[in-house]
C-alpha positions as CSV (number, residue, x, y, z in Angstrom):
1,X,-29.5,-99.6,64.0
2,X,-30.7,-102.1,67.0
3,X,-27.7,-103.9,67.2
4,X,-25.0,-100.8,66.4
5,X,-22.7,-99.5,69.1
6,X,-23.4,-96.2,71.4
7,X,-21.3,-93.5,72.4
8,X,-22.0,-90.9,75.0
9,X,-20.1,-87.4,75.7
10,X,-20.9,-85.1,78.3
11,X,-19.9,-81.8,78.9
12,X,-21.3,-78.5,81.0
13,X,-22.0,-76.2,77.8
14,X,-24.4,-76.7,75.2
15,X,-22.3,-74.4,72.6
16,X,-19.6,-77.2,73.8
17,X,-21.4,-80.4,73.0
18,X,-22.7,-79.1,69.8
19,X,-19.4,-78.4,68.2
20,X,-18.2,-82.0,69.7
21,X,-21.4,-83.6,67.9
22,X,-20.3,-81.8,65.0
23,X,-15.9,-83.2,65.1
24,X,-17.7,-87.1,65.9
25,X,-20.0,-86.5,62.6
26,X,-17.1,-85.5,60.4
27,X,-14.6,-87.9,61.7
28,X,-16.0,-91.2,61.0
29,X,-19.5,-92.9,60.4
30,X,-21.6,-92.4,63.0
31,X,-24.9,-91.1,63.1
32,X,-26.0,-88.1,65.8
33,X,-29.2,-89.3,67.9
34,X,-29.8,-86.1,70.0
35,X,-28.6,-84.5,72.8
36,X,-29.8,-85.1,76.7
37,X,-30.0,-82.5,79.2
38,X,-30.0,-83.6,82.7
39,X,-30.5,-79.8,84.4
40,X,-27.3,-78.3,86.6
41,X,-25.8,-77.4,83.0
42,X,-24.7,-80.8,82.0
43,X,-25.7,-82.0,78.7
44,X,-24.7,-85.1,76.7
45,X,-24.5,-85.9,72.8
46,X,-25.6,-89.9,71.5
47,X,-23.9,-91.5,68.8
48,X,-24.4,-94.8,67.0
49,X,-22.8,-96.7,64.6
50,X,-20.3,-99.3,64.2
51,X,-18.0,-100.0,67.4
52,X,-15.0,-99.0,65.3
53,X,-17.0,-95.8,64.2
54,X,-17.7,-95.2,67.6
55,X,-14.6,-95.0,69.2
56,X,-13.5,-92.7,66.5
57,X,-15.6,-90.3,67.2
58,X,-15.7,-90.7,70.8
59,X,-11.6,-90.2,70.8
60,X,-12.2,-87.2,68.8
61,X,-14.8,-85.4,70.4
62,X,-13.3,-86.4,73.4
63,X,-10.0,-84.4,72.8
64,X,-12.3,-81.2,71.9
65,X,-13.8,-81.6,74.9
66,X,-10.4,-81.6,76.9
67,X,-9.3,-78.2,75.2
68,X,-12.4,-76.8,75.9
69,X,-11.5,-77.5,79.0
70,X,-15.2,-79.0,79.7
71,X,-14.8,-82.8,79.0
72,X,-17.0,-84.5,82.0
73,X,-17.1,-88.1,80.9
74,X,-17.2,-90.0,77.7
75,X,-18.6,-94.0,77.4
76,X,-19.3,-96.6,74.5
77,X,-21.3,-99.2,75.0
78,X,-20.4,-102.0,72.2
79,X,-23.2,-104.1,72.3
80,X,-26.6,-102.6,74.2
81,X,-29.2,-104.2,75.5
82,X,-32.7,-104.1,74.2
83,X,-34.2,-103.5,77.6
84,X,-31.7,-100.2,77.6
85,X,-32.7,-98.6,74.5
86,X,-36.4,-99.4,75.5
87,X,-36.4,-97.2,78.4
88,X,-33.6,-95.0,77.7
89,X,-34.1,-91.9,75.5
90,X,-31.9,-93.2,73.3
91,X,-32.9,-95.5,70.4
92,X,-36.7,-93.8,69.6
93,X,-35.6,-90.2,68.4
94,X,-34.1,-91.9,65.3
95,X,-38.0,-92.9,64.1
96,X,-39.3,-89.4,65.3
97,X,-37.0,-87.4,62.9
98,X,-38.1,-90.2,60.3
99,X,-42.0,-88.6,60.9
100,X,-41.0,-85.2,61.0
101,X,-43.1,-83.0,58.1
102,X,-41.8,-80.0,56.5
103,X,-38.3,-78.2,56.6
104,X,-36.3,-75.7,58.1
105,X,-35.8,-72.7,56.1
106,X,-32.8,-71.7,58.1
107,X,-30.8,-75.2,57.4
108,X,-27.7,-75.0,55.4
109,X,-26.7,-71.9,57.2
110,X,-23.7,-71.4,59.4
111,X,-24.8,-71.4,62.5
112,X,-23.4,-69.4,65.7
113,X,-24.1,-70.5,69.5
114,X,-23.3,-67.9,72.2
115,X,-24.0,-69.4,76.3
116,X,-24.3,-67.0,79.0
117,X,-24.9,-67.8,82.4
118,X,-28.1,-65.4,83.1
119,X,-30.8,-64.7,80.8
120,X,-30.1,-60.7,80.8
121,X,-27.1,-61.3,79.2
122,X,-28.1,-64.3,76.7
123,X,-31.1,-61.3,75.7
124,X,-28.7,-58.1,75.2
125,X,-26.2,-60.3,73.6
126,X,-28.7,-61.3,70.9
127,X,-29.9,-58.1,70.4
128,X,-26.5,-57.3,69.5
129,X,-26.0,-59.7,67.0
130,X,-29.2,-59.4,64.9
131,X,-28.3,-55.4,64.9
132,X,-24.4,-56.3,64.0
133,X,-24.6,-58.9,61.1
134,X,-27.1,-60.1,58.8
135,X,-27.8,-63.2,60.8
136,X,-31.5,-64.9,62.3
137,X,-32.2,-65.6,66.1
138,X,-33.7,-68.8,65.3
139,X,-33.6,-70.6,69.2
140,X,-32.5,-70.7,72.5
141,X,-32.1,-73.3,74.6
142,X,-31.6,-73.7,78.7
143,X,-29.3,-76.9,80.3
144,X,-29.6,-75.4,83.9
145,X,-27.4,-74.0,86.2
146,X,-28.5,-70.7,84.7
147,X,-26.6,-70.9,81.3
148,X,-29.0,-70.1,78.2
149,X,-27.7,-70.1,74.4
150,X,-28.5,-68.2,71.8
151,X,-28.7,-69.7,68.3
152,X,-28.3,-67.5,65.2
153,X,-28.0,-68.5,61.6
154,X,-26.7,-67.0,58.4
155,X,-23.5,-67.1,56.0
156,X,-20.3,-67.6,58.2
157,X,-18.7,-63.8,57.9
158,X,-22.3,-62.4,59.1
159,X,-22.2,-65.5,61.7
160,X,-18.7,-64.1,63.0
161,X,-19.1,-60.5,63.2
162,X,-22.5,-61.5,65.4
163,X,-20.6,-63.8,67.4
164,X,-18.1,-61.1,68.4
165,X,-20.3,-58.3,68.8
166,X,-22.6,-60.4,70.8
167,X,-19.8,-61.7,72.8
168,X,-18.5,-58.3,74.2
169,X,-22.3,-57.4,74.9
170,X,-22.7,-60.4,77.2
171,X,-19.8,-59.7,78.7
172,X,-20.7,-55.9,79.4
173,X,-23.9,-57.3,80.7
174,X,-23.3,-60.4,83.0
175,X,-21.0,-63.5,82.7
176,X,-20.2,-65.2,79.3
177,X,-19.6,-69.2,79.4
178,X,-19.2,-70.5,75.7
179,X,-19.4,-69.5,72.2
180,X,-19.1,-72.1,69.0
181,X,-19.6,-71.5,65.0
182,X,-20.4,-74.7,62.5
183,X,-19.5,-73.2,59.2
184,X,-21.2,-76.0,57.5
185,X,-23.2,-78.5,60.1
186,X,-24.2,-82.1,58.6
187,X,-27.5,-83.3,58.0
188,X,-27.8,-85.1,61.3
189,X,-27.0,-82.5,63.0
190,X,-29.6,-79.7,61.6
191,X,-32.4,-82.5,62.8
192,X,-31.0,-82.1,67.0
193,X,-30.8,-78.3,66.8
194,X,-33.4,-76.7,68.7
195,X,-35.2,-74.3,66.1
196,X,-38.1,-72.3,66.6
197,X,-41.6,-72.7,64.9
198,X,-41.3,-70.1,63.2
199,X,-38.6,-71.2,61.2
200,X,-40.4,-74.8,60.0
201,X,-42.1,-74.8,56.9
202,X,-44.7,-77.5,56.9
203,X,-45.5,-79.1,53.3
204,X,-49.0,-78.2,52.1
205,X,-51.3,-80.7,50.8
206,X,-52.6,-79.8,47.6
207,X,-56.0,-81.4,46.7
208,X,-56.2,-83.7,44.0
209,X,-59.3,-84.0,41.8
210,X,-60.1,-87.6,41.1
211,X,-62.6,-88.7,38.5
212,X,-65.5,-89.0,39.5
213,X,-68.0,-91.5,37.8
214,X,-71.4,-90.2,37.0
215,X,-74.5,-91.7,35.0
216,X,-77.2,-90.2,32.5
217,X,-80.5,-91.9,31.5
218,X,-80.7,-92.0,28.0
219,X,-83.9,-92.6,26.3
220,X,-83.4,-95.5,23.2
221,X,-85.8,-94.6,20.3
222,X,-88.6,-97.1,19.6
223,X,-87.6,-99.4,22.6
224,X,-90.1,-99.5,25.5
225,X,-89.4,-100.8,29.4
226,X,-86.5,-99.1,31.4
227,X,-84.0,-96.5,30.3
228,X,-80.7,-97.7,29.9
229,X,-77.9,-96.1,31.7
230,X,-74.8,-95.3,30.3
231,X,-71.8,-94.6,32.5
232,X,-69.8,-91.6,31.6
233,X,-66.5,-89.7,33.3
234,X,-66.5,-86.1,34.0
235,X,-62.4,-85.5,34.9
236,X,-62.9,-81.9,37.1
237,X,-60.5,-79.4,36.1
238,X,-57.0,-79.8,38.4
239,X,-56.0,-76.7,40.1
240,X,-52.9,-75.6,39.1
241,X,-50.1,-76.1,42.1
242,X,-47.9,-73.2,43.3
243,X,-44.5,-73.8,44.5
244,X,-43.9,-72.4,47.7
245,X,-40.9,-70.4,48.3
C-alpha cells in the first residue's frame, strides 16, 4: 500500500462524505482509509489504490458530491511521498484497524445518518427514530460549525421510516442539513464508522490447560541408595468453551 495512489474528497457534511466513501468503494478498487475532520464542518474521505482505481472513484464520488450540492474539492496524488504519509494522518490507520480486537454487533446493518446543525435537534430527532422504527442509535459524531449526526442501524425499511420520522422532528426542532442511508455498506467502510462502545464485542480469552509435568518418588524393592523418580503427566481437565452470542 506504500507505493499506491491517494485520493482525497471534501465536503461540509458528514452524512455527505459517508455516502461518497460508499459510490468510491463500489465503483472501483480502492480501499477506504478514514475520514478527516478539520472543524468549521468540513470533512474529507482517503482512498488508496491503484492510480487508475483512484480516479475512478474520485470521478464518481466527485459527481455525488456536485448533486449534493456540497462538493468542496477533490485531489489524487499518483505517487506520494514517504515523508507525506509519515506525518500525514493518512497511511497509519490502515495498521490500526489491522490491531483492532473484537467486532461490532451492529455491522451488516443498514445504516441511516441524519445531520442537524444544533445539538437540540440532532437529540429530538433521534428520539424520534428509535420510537418510529426498530432501529439502534449506535453514534454520533460532530465536524464543527455546529452540525452533529446521528447514526442509527437496522434492516433498511426500519432504517427509512426512522430516517423520515427523525427528519420532520429535526425540522420541527431547529435546522436540518443532511440525511444519507447505505442499504448495504462494504467492509471498509464499517471499520471508519464512528460506533459507540457499547456496540463492540471484544473476543474473550478462554484459558487453556496445558500439561503440566509432575514427579513421584517411587521406592524400588530390594534396592538401597536414592529413590528413583519417575516423570509422569497429569492433563487437567479443559473447561468446556461457550460461544458467545
Amino acid at each position: 500500500m506504500a507505493s499506491s495512489s491517494l485520493g482525497l474528497i471534501e465536503t461540509r457534511s458528514f452524512p455527505v462524505i459517508v455516502r461518497i466513501a460508499d459510490a468510491m468503494l463500489k465503483s472501483s478498487g480502492v480501499s477506504l482509509v478514514g475520514f478527516e475532520k478539520t472543524h468549521g464542518g468540513y470533512c474529507t474521505a482517503v482512498v488508496r489504490g491503484g492510480i487508475a482505481d483512484v480516479r475512478i472513484a474520485i470521478e464518481a464520488g466527485s459527481r455525488l458530491g456536485e448533486e449534493f450540492g456540497q462538493l468542496i474539492s477533490s485531489l489524487v496524488i499518483p505517487r506520494p511521498m514517504a515523508n507525506l504519509e509519515a506525518v500525514l494522518p493518512i497511511s497509519n490507520r490502515l495498521s490500526e484497524w489491522a490491531q483492532r480486537h473484537g467486532y461490532n454487533r451492529a455491522s451488516r446493518q443498514a445504516v441511516g445518518l441524519l445531520e442537524t446543525r444544533g445539538f437540540p435537534a440532532l437529540v429530538g430527532a433521534a428520539d424520534e427514530m428509535l420510537k418510529t422504527g426498530e432501529v439502534e442509535l449506535v453514534a454520533y459524531e460532530t465536524i464543527g460549525d455546529g452540525l452533529c449526526t446521528a447514526i442509527v442501524r437496522g434492516s433498511v425499511a426500519n432504517v427509512t421510516i426512522s430516517i423520515e420520522a427523525g427528519m420532520y422532528k429535526a425540522e420541527q426542532i431547529g435546522e436540518l442539513n443532511a440525511v444519507a442511508i447505505i442499504p448495504r455498506p462494504l467492509d471498509d467502510l464499517e471499520q471508519a464508522l464512528p460506533v459507540a462502545s457499547c456496540f463492540i464485542v471484544e473476543a474473550v480469552q478462554m484459558p487453556v490447560a496445558l500439561q503440566e509435568q509432575q514427579t513421584t518418588e517411587v521406592q524400588q524393592n530390594g534396592l538401597a541408595g536414592e529413590p528413583e523418580r519417575i516423570p509422569f503427566f497429569v492433563e487437567e481437565s479443559q473447561p468446556q468453551e461457550h460461544s458467545q452470542t
